[in-house]
C-alpha positions, -999 to 999 in steps of 0.1 A, spaced: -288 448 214 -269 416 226 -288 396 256 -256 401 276 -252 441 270 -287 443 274 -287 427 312 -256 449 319 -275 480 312 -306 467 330 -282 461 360 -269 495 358 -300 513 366 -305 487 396 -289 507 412 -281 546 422 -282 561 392 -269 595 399 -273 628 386 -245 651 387 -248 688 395 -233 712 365 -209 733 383 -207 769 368 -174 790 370 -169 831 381 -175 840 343 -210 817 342 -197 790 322 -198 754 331 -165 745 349 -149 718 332 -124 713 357 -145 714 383 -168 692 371 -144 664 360 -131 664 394 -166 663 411 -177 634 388 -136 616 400 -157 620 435 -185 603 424 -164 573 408 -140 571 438 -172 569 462 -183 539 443 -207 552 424 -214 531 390 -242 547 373 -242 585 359 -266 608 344 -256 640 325 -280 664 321 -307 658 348 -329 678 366 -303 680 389 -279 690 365 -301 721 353 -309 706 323 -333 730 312 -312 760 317 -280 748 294 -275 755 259 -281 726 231 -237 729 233 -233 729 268 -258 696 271 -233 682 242 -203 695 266 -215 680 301 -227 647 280 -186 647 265 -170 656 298 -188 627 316 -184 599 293 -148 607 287 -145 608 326 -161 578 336 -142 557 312 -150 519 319 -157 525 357 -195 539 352 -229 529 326 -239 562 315 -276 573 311 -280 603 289 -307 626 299 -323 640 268 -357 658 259 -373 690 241 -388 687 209 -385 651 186 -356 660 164 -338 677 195 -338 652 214 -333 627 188 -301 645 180 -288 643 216 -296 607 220 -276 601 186 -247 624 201 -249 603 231 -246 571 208 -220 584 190 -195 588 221 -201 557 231 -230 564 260 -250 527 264 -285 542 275 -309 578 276 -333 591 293 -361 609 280 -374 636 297 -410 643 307 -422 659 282 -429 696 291 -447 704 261 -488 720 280 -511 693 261 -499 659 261 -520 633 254 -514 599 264 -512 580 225 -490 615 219 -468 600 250 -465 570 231 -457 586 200 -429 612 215 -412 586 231 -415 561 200 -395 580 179 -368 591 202 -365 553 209 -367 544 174 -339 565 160 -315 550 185 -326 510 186 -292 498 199 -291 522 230 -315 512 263 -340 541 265 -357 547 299 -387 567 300 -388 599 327 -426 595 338 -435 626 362 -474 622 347 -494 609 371 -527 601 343 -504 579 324 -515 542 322 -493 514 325 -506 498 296 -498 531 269 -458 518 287 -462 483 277 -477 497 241 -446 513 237 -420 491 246 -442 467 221 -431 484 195 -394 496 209 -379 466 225 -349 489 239 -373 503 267 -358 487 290 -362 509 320 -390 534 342 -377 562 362 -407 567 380 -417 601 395 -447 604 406 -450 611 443 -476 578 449 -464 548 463 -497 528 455 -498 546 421 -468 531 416 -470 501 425 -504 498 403 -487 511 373 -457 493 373 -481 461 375 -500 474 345 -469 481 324 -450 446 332 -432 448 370 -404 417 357 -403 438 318 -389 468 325 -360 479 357 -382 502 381 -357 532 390 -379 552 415 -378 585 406 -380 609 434 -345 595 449 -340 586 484 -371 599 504 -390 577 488 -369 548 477 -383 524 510 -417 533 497 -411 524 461 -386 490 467 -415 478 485 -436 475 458 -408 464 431 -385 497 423 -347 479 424 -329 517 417 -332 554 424 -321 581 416 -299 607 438 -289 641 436 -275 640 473 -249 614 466 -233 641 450 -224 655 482 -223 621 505 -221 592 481 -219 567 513 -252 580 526 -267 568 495 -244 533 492 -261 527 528 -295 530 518 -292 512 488 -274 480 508 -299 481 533 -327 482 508 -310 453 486 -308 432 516 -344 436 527 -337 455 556 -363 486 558 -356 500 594 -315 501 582 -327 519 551 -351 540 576 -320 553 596 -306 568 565 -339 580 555 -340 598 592 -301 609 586 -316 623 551 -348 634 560 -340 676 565 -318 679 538 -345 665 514 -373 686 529 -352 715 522 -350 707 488 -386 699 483 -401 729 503 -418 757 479 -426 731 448 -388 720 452 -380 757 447 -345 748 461 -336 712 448 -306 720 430 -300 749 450 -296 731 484 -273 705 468 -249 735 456 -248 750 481 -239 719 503 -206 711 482 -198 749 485 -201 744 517 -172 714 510 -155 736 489 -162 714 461 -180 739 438 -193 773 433 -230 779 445 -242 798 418 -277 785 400 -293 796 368 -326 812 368 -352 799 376 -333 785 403 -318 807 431 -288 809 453 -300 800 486 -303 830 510 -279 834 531 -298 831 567 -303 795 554 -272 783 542 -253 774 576 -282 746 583 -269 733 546 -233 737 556 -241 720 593 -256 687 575 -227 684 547 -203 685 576 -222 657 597 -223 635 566 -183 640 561 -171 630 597 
């Protein structure tokens, strides 16, 4: 990678790096329309920095074609206007594949996935991660770390030997864990997205995050916007009045072991009558006794 298009992509996760929902149609399939025209939301809302296939997108529960479909739609639908960060993950040659599909279309960066795989030992981190980044060297590759027993240093071993780490989306629910890891890895080496979005993105720009990730700006892209100026401009009780504004709608999504992340999201731009509510298992529509309080935030956010 060129110095310049390697500074542009480091920019582009300093930033909210959102992660689209996958809208699903009557007949189960993902809605192409629907999700075009939710992404054009996104865009128009000012939003510069996409994700297909994130947790919030249900990543695990699409096919190895519809992950190459939502990767298409959004990179043909962004255009110029937004750096896209392909989420990618499963086994090596899987996720190799996707990261070279993602190449191939013209995508700048991925995102590897916490690996999900029961035993994972932290050289075998290394190593997974390695040859993902390997078989892509011209794409900026940006780990997904959800492990809180990794050490810094097996991040800075890796991007030793794959210069095009370039960026941490951090996700471990530690603010002082964070901030000690990213200090082992190299704070001013890598762009520090924190990973658990906007409940804890005061926590984590405090100790050197300059990005999250957001699954809410899907429904209320200017919530996030405010945060993120407030937080850019070192103002942490203007970035605590959003995180107040927020704070229900993200405890709603986190209650039960985030039972309802996605969920709650869907059913707020139903609520807009911007989508269909409809999950994949093991995610769940949300009850009906509980959707109005969804539908009563949404609206507040929209005046």
């Amino acid at each position: 990678m060129s110095s310049v298009v390697f500074e542009t992509r480091r920019a582009a996760l300093a930033d909210i790096v959102a992660i689209p929902v996958t809208p699903f149609a009557e007949d189960g399939s993902v809605d192409r329309d629907v999700h075009r025209a939710l992404l054009r939301r996104l865009l128009d809302g000012g939003i510069r920095t996409l994700t297909p296939n994130g947790n919030t997108g249900e990543f695990y529960a699409l096919t190895p074609e519809e992950r190459r479909l939502v990767t298409e739609l959004t990179i043909e639908e962004a255009g110029e206007r937004a750096a896209i960060l392909v989420g990618v993950g499963h086994d090596v040659p899987t996720a190799v594949a996707s990261a070279r599909h993602a190449r191939e279309l013209g995508a700048g960066m991925v995102m590897v996935h916490q690996p999900v795989h029961p035993y994972v030992s932290q050289s075998g981190w290394v190593d997974y991660h390695r040859a993902i980044a390997e078989s892509v060297p011209e794409l900026g590759v940006v780990p997904y770390i959800r492990n809180a027993q990794l050490a810094g240093a097996r991040l800075a071993e890796l991007a030793d030997a794959c210069p095009n780490v370039i960026g941490v989306k951090y996700a471990v629910p530690d603010a002082s864990r964070f901030a000690a890891f990213a200090r082992d890895a190299g704070l001013e080496r890598f762009v520090w997205v924190a990973g658990l979005a906007e409940p804890y993105a005061p926590s984590y720009f405090s100790a050197g995050a300059t990005g999250f990730t957001s699954g809410l700006v899907n429904v209320a892209p200017a919530v996030s916007l405010n945060m993120i100026e407030a937080l850019r401009s070192g103002d942490y009780p203007a970035a605590m009045k959003v995180w107040e504004q927020i704070r229900r709608f993200e405890e709603l999504r986190a209650a039960n072991g985030s039972a309802n992340n996605v969920t709650v999201v869907k059913e707020a731009l139903a609520s807009l009558g911007l989508c269909r509510r409809e999950v994949r298992p093991p995610s769940r529509p949300l009850p009906e006794a509980d959707r109005a309080e969804v539908a009563a935030i949404a609206a507040g956010w929209s005046i």
